[in-house]
C-alpha positions in Angstrom: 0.0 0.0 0.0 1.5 3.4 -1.0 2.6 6.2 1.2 -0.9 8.1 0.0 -2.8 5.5 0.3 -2.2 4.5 3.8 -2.3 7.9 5.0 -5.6 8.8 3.0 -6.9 6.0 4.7 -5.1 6.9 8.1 -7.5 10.5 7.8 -10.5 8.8 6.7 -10.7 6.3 9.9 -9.3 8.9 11.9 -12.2 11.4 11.1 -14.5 8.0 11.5 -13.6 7.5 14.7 -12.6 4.3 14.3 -8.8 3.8 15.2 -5.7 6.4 16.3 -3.5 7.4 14.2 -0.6 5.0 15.5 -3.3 2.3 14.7 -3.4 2.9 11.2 0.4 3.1 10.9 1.1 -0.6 10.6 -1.0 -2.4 8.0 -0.7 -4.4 5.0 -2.0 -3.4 1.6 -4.3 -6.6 1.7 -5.7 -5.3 4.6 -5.5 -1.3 3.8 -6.9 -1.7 0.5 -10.6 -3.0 1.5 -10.6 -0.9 4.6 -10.2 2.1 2.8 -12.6 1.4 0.2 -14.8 1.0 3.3 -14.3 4.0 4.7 -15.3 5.6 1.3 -18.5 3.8 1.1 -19.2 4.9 4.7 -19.1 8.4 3.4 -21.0 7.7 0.9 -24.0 6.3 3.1 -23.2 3.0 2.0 -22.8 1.0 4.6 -23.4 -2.3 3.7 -21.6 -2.5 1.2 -18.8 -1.3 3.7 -19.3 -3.9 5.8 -18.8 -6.2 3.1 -15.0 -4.3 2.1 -14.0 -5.0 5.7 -15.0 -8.7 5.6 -12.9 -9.4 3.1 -9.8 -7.6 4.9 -10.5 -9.3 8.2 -10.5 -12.6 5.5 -6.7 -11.9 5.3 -4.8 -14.5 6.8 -1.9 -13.8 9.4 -3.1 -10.9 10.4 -1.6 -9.0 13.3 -3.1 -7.4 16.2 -3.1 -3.7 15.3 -4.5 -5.4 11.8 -7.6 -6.9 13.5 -8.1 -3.7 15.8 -8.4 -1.6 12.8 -11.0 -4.1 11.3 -12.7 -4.5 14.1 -12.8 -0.9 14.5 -14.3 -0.4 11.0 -16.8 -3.9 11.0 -18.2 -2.2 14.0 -18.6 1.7 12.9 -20.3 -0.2 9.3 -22.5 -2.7 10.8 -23.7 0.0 13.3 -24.9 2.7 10.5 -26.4 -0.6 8.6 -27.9 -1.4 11.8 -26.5 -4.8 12.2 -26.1 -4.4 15.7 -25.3 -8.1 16.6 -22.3 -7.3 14.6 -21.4 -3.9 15.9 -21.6 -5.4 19.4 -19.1 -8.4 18.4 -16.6 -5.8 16.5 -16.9 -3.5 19.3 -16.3 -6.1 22.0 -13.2 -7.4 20.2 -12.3 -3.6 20.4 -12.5 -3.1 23.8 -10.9 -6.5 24.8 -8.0 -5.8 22.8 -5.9 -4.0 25.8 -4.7 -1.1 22.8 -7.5 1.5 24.0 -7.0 4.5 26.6 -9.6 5.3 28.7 -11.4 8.0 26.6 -11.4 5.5 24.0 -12.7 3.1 26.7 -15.2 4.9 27.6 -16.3 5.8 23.8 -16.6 2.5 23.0 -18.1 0.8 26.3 -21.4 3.9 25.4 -21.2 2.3 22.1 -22.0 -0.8 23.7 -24.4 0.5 25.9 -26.8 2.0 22.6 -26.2 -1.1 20.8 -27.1 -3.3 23.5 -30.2 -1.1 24.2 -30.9 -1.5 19.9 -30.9 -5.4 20.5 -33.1 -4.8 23.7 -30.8 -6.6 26.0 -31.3 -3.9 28.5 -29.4 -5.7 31.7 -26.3 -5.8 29.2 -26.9 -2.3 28.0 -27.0 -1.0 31.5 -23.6 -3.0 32.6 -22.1 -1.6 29.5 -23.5 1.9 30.1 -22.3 1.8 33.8 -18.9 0.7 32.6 -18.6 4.0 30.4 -19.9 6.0 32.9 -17.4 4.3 35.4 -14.1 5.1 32.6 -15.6 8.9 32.6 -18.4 9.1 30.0 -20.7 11.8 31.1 -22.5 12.7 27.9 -26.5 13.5 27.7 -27.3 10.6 25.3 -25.7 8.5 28.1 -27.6 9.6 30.9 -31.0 9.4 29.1 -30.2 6.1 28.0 -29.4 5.2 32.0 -32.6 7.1 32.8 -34.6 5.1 30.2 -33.2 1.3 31.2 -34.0 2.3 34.6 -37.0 2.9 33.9 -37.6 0.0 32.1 -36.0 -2.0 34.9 -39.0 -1.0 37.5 -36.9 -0.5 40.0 -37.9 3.2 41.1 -36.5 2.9 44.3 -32.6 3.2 42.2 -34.1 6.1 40.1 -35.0 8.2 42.8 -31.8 7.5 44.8 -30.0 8.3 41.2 -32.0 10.9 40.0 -32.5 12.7 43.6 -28.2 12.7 43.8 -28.4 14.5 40.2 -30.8 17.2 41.7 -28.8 17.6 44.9 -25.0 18.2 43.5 -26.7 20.4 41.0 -27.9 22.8 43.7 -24.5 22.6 46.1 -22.9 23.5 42.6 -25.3 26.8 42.6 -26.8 24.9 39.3 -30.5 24.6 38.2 -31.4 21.3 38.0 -32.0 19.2 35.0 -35.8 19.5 34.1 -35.7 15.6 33.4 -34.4 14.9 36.7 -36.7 16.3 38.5 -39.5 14.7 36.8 -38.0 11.1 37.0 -37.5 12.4 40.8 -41.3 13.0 41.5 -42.2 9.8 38.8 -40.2 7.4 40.6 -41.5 8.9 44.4 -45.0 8.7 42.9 -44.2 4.9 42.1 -42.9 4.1 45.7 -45.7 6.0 47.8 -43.5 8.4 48.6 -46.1 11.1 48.7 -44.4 13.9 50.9 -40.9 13.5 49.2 -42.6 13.8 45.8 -44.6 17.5 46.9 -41.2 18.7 47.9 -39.8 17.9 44.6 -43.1 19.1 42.7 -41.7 22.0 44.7 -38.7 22.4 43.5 -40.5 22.0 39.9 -42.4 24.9 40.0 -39.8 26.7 41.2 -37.0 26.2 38.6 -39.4 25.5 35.8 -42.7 27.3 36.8 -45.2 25.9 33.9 -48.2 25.8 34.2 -48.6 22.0 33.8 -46.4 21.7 37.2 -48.2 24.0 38.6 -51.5 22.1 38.4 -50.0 19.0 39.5 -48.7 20.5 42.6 -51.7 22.1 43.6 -54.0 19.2 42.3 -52.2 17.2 45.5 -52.4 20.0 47.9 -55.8 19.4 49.5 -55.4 16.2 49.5 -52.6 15.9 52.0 -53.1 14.7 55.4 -54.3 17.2 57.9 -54.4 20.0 55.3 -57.2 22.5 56.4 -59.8 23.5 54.9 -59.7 26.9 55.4 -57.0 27.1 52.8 -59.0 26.1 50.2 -59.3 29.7 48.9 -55.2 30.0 48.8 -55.1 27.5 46.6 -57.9 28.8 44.4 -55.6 32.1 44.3 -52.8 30.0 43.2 -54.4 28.1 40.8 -55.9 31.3 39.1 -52.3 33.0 39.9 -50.9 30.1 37.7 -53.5 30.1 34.4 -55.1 26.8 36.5 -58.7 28.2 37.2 -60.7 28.6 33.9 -64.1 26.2 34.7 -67.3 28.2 35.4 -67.6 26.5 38.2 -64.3 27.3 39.6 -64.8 30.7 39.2 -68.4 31.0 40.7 -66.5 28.7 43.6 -63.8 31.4 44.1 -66.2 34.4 44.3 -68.7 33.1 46.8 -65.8 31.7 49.1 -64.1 35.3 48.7 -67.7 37.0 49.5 -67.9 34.6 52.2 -64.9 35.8 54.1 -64.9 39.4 53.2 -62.7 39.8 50.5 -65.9 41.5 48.5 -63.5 43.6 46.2 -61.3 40.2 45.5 -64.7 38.7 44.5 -65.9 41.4 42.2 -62.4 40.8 40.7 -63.0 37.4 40.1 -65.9 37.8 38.8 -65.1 40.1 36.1 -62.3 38.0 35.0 -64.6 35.2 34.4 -67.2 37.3 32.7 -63.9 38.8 30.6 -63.0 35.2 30.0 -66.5 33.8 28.7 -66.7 31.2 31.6 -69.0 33.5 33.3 -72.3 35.1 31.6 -73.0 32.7 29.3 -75.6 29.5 29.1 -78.3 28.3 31.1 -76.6 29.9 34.1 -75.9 33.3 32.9 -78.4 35.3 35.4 -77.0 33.3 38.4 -73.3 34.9 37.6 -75.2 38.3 37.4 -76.8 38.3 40.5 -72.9 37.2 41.7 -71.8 40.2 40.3 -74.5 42.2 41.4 -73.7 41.1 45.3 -70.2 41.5 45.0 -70.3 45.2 43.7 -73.0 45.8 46.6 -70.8 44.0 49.2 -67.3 45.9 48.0 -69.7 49.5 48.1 -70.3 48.5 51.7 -66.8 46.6 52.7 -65.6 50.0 51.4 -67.9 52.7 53.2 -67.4 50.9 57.2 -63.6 50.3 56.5 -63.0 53.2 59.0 -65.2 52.3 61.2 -64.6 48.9 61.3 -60.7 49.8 61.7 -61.3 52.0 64.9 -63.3 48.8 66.4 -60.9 46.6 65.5 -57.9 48.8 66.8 -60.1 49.1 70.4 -60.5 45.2 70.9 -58.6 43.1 73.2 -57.2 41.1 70.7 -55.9 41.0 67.2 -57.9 38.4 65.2 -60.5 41.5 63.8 -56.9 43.9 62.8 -55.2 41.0 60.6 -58.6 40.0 58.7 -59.3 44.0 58.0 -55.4 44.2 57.0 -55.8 41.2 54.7 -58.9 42.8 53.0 -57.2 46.3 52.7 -54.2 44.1 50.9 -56.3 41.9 48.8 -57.8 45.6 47.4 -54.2 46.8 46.5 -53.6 48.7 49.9 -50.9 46.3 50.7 -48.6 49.0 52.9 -51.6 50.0 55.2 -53.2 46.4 55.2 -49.5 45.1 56.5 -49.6 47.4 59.1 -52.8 46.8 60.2 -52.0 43.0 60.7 -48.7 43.9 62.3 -50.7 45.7 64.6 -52.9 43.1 65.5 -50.4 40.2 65.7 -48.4 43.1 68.4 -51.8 42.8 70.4 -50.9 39.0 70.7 -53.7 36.9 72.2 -54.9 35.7 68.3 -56.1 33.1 67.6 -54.3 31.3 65.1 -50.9 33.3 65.1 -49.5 31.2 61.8 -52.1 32.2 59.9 -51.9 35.8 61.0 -48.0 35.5 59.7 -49.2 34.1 56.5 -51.2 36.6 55.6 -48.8 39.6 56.6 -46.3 37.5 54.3 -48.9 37.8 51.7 -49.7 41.9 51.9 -45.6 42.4 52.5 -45.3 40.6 49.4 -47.8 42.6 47.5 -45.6 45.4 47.9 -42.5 45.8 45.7 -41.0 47.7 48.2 -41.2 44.4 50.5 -41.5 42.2 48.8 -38.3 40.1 49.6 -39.5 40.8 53.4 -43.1 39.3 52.5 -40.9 36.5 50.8 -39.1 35.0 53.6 -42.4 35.9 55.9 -44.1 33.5 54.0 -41.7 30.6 53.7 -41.0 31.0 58.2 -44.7 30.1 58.4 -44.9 27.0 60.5 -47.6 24.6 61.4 -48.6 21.0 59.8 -52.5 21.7 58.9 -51.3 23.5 55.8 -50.0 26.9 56.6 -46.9 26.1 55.8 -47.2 24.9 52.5 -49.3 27.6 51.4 -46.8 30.0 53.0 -44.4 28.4 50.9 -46.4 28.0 47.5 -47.1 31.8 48.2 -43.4 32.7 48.7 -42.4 31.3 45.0 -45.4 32.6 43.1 -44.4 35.9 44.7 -40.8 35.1 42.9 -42.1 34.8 39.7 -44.5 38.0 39.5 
């Protein structure tokens, strides 16, 4: 084989990625000659016909062992692109049995493996082959999806939590978002175990590094129905599902605006009401002069909520305790007073004596937050809420949304 020839075919397996270029150095023109006609059909999308080129090179007798690493090198790049893999996994085998590779190359070809295993759907040899690569240093995407997806397929959740929850946690001490995918195989594989409290927290963590709306919904969807959640925060999560593009059903909003009416917030519930009048999910069908009469009541109860707020501040400044000061304060924020409704329930959580002093700090987290000018304040108000019937997570919940507005 010529001087040209061997190093035309040198560059050509090179750029392949099938040998070194100390490798190619030492071959005979019996066995260069096919090989590089190989590697020409492989450029030209021909692979079988390349496979065929390097089985009559590796039909050259005597051949020595930088020979047969260079065909096995090639047989496997061919019969992998002709998808042959039976006979890219036997090539790439011999490859990485032959003692010649260093570990990058190693761990090239054990990912090789890994895929072509995975092609043949011999998943338990795919995954020792893909935790071999990732073992000699192979770290690339495609590997860890593939990981993800035989683990997967291998049912045992209880590995892809541990794996996927180690992924989430060194990307936060490195200050890094976490992988999107991670989290999700996080809450899928918790979901599968029954491990309904660690998959909130990382439902959690999915709204806060990818807030869509999707998460969003599953997140609040499980809310209610955690143990000892109270229903007195059904309302909170209302506002956070309507905060989040989750509350669109007629019946949601009708819901909404008679628990808001219910508990006060009159100028809340007009609010409500015209967004789902705006929205068409209001007004409209057999139903249409119930939602005007809602309207109707909430404009009257807002005229009145507005005309007795003094009056109703004064009493509430002259009683004993606080409870009256942080419901008015919570009105006056929920009408976009936020400054003088978190003093007000400031003042009355001063006063002491209330009577659920959790709740009081959850909503002066949610008027501090209102504010611009506080809202980092109202921020870590609301995630020092404490208390197991809900609070807490709301508080929480509250603290990201506020985050992301």
């Amino acid at each position: 084989m010529s001087m040209k020839s061997l190093r035309a075919l040198t560059l050509a397996l090179v750029a392949a990625g099938c040998l070194t270029v100390a490798h190619a150095q030492n071959v005979r023109p019996e066995v260069g000659k096919p090989l590089q006609a190989a590697s020409e059909l492989l450029r030209a999308g021909k692979a079988r016909e390349a496979l065929a080129k390097v089985r009559e090179a590796d039909g050259v007798g005597g051949k020595t062992a930088a020979e047969q690493l260079m065909i096995d090198r090639m047989k496997g790049a061919a019969a992998q692109r002709a998808g042959d893999n039976g006979t890219a996994i036997q090539a790439f085998e011999s490859v990485f049995n032959s003692g010649k590779l260093s570990g990058s190359e190693q761990a090239q070809v054990a990912e090789t493996l890994a895929f072509a295993y995975s092609q043949q759907r011999d998943n338990a040899k795919a995954t020792q082959w893909a935790n071999k690569a990732q073992q000699l240093g192979a770290s690339s995407p495609q590997l860890k999806q593939l990981q993800a997806y035989l683990q997967s397929q291998s049912g045992d959740y209880a590995a892809i939590a541990k794996d996927s929850a180690a992924a989430v946690s060194a990307a936060e001490q490195a200050g890094r978002r976490p992988a999107e995918d991670d989290l999700l195989r996080l809450a899928d594989a918790y979901q599968r175990t029954n491990a309904n409290a660690a998959q909130s927290a990382t439902l959690e963590k999915l709204v806060s590094y990818y807030p869509k709306k999707e998460y969003w919904s599953a997140l609040l969807g499980r809310l209610p129905r955690k143990p000892g959640f109270s229903d007195r925060f059904s309302l909170d999560v209302m506002r956070m599902k309507l905060a989040t593009g989750n509350l669109s059903k007629t019946e949601e909003f009708m819901e909404m605006a008679q628990l808001l009416l219910q508990d006060g917030y009159a100028a809340e519930a007009k609010t409500i009401v015209d967004k789902g009048f705006a929205s068409g999910a209001l007004g409209t069908g057999a139903e249409a002069e119930r939602h005007k009469r809602l309207r109707d009541l909430a404009i009257k109860q807002d005229a009145e909520v507005r005309a007795n707020m003094e009056k109703n501040i004064a009493a509430a400044t002259a009683a004993k305790d606080g409870n009256e000061l942080v419901r008015i304060g919570s009105v006056l924020a929920s009408m976009g007073q936020a400054e003088q409704g978190a003093t007000l329930i400031q003042q009355g959580i001063a006063k002491d004596a209330l009577k659920r002093p959790e709740d009081a700090k959850l909503r002066l987290g949610q008027a501090l937050a209102a504010n611009p000018k506080t809202k980092a304040k109202g921020q870590q108000t609301l995630r020092s809420v404490q208390g197991t019937d809900g609070a807490a997570d709301v508080g929480r919940l509250y603290a990201i949304l506020a985050g992301q507005q």
